[in-house]
Structures are given as C-alpha cells and as structure tokens.
N, C-alpha and C positions, 0 to 999 in steps of 0.2 A: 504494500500500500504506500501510496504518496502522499505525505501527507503537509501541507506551508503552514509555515504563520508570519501574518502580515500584518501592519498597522505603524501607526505615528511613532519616532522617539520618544521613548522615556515611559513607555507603555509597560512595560514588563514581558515581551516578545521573547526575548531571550532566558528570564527566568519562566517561563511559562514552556519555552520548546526544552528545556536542561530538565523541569520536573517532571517533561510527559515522556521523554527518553528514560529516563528513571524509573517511571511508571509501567511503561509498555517491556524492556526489559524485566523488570520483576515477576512482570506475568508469563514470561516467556517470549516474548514475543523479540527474538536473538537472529544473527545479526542484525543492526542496525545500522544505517550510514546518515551520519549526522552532517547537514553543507550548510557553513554558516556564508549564508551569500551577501551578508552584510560589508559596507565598507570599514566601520567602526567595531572591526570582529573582537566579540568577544566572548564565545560561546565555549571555545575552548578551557579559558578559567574557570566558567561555570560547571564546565562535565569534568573539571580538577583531570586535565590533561594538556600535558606542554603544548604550549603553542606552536603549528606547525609551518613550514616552507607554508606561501600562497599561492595562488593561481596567477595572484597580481604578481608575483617576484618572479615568475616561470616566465608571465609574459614580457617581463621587462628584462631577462636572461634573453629572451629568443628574439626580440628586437634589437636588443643593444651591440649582441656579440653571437655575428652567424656560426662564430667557428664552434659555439659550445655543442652544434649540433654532430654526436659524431659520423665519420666516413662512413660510410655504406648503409645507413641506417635511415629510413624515409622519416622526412617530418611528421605525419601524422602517429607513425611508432613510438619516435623518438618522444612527442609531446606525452602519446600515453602512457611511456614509461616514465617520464618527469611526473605527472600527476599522481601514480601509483608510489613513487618517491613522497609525494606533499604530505600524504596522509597519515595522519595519526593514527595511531592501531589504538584500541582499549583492549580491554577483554570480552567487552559484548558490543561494542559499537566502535565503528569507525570516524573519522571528522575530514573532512575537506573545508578547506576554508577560500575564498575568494581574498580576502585583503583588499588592497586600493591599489589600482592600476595606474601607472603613470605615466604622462603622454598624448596626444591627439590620436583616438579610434581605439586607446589601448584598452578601454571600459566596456564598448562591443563587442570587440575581439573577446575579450575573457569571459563574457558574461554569455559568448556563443560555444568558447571553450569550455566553458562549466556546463552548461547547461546539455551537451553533448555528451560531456565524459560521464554525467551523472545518470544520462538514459543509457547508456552504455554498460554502466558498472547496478542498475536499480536491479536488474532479476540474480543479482546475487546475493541480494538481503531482503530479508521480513517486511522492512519499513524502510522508510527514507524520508528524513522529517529535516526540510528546508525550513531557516530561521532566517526571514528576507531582509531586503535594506527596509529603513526607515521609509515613510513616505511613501508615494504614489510613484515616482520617476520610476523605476525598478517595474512596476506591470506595464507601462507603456513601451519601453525595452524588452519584454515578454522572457523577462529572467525565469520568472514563473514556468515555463514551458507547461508541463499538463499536469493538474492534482485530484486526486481522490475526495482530500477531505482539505480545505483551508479556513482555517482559524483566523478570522479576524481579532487583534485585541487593542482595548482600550479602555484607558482611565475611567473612572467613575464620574466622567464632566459632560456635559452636554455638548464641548467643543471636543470633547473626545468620540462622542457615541457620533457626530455629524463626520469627522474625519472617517472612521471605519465605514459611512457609507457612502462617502467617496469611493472609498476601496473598493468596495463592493460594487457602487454604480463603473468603475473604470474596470473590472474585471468583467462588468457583461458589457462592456461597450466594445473593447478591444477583443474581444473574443476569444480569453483564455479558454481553455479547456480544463474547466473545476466541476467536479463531481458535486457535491454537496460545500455550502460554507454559510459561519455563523456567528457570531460573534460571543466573544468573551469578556469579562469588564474584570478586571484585575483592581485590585487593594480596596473593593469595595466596602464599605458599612452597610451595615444593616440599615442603616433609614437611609441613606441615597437611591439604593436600587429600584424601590418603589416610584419614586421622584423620576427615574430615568427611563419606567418603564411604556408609560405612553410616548416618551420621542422614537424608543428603540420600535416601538409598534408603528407610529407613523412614518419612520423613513424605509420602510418595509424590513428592518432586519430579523433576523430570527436568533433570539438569546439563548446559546449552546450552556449558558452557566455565569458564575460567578467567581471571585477568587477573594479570599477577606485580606485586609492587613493580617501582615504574620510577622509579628517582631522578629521571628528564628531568620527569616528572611533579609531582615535588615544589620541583625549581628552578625550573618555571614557573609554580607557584601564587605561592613563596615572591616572583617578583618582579613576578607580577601580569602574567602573559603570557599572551597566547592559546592553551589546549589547543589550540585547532585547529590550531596551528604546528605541535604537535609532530612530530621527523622520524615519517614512515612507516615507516622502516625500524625504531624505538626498541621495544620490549619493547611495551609496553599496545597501541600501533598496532599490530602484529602481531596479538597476542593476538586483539585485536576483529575484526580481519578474517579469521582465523580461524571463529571463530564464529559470521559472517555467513555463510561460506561450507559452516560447517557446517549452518544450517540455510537454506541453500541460498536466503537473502535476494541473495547475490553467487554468480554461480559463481566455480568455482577456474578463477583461470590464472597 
C-alpha cells in the first residue's frame, strides 16, 4: 500500500508519518520504505536513524562531476545503484530521503528521480509511507505520483483546516491518482474540535481522526529523541492507531 501525508508546515506531518510507521510495523505490517520527500528532511531523526546521502546530493554529484559516473556502466544503472547506496536500512523499515537540490531544473530532475526509483523499488515492501514537502508547490510538480491512502494534516485552526483543502481541492484539480484521502487535525483539544467541525463539513472534507497535545511528544522533540520511541501506550500513539484502524489501514484488536 501507498500510503502520503501532506499539508502546511508546522502541522505535525512528520510526527504523524514517524508514529504510523511505528504503528503499522508493530502490527506487522514489515518491510516498510519510508521517502521523506521533504526539502526540510527530517524524518530520519524522528524514526532515530542516521541521516542519510540524498537524492539532492546524488543529483548534485551527477551534474557537477561527469567523471563520478563509472566506465562501462549506463547512467540509469549507475543512478540506481547510487540510490540503493542513499538509503538507510532499519531493521523493519527503510528511508530515502530527497534533501534540497541545488541549481536551475535540479528540483524536477530529483523529484522525477524519486519519484521513479520509489515505483520501482514499492513491490518490495508492505507499505511505502511518503512524508511530503510542506505546502501545495510539491502536488503541482506531481511528486505525489499515485497513492492508496493520503492523509491530509493540520493544526487545530480554521487557517489550518482551509489550507488542507486546498490540498485536497489541488489534488482533484491536477489529477493525482489518490485512492481515498482525509484529513487529520493534530494537537487538538477537546473543545476546539467541535468548533472546527462545521468548516471541516462545509469545505467538503472528511475527518479521518484526531490527535490530542501529548506532552511525551514535546519532551522528545525538546531533547532530540526518537518519535518513534515514543511509548504506545502515550496519547498521539493511541490517537494514530486509532485512525489507522479507523480507516481500516490496521484492523482492530
């Protein structure tokens, strides 16, 4: 399954795709390949795995200096065995990371590189759960290529819940190919959600869930700890598995 999550900065995208990799994992549900196709990557700290080579470094190795490509060996090999290099291995999931390309076309290029290497390498794992750039730019580029399931997320604000349907309205206007998608409201309260629930109904979206503030959340950012520690049993780990189970990505037991 393929699975995106997409929405504004500072939404909690990235702890939202590190807890449902955690989650989906726990149930079994192994290998996984995790592409953080963000420019601002930092998924990798989150899944407490070294940061790896990027797609942006590859492509600035293979623009800058023809000779790294070796003799006899055709560009398109040579790139997939630099890719297979990038990646970080875990024990149940893999990571690809895009980075920040640098240069005039070097942002299409990688983002046509990624997006190729990842349909290429998807029927060799369970799941493949893209954590997108911020913002809108990134579906009109169709970094998205095709998804299963996409998770829109966003803040508990009403400039947040209008942002996600943008997302959403720009995902059916350019024509991705998304299976089902719905939105999630991350560090919500309890008396906001009510308050946001008539916008969420008239900008037509569909609320896959909730996520509460979780102090555990904010002690392992503040000291630079693996999301993916965090206990299961904590507030946002519940929440997300939840929601998985809600739409029926995990069954319930």
């Amino acid at each position: 399954m393929q699975i995106a999550v997409a929405g504004k900065g500072g939404t909690g995208k990235t702890t939202f795709s590190a807890l449902m990799i955690r989650q989906l994992v726990s149930a079994g549900h192994k290998p996984i390949l995790a592409v953080d196709a963000d420019a601002n990557a930092n998924l990798a700290e989150a899944l407490g795995v070294p940061a790896p080579e990027t797609v942006g470094d590859i492509v600035a190795e293979m623009t800058s200096d023809r000779r790294s490509q070796p003799g006899g060996m055709s560009k398109d090999r040579y790139l997939s065995y630099r890719m297979c290099q990038a990646m970080a291995e875990g024990d149940d999931f893999d990571l690809l990371v895009m980075g920040r390309p640098e240069g005039a076309g070097c942002y299409c290029y990688a983002n046509n590189l990624l997006r190729g290497f990842v349909g290429e390498l998807a029927q060799n794992y369970r799941d493949v759960i893209m954590d997108n750039e911020a913002g809108l730019e990134h579906l009109s580029r169709r970094t998205l290529g095709r998804a299963d399931v996409l998770f829109i997320v966003s803040d508990a604000t009403a400039r947040g819940v209008q942002t996600a349907a943008r997302v959403a309205e720009l995902v059916r206007k350019v024509g991705l190919e998304v299976g089902r998608m719905g939105l999630v409201v991350n560090r919500a309260r309890e008396d906001t959600v009510p308050v946001l629930e008539g916008l969420i109904t008239e900008l037509g979206l569909e609320l896959w869930g909730t996520i509460p503030f979780d102090p555990d959340v904010e002690a392992y950012d503040l000291k630079a700890q693996p999301l993916y520690d965090l206990p299961e049993d904590g507030a946002a780990s519940q929440a997300v598995r939840r929601i998985l189970e809600r739409i029926e990505i995990l069954l319930k037991g």
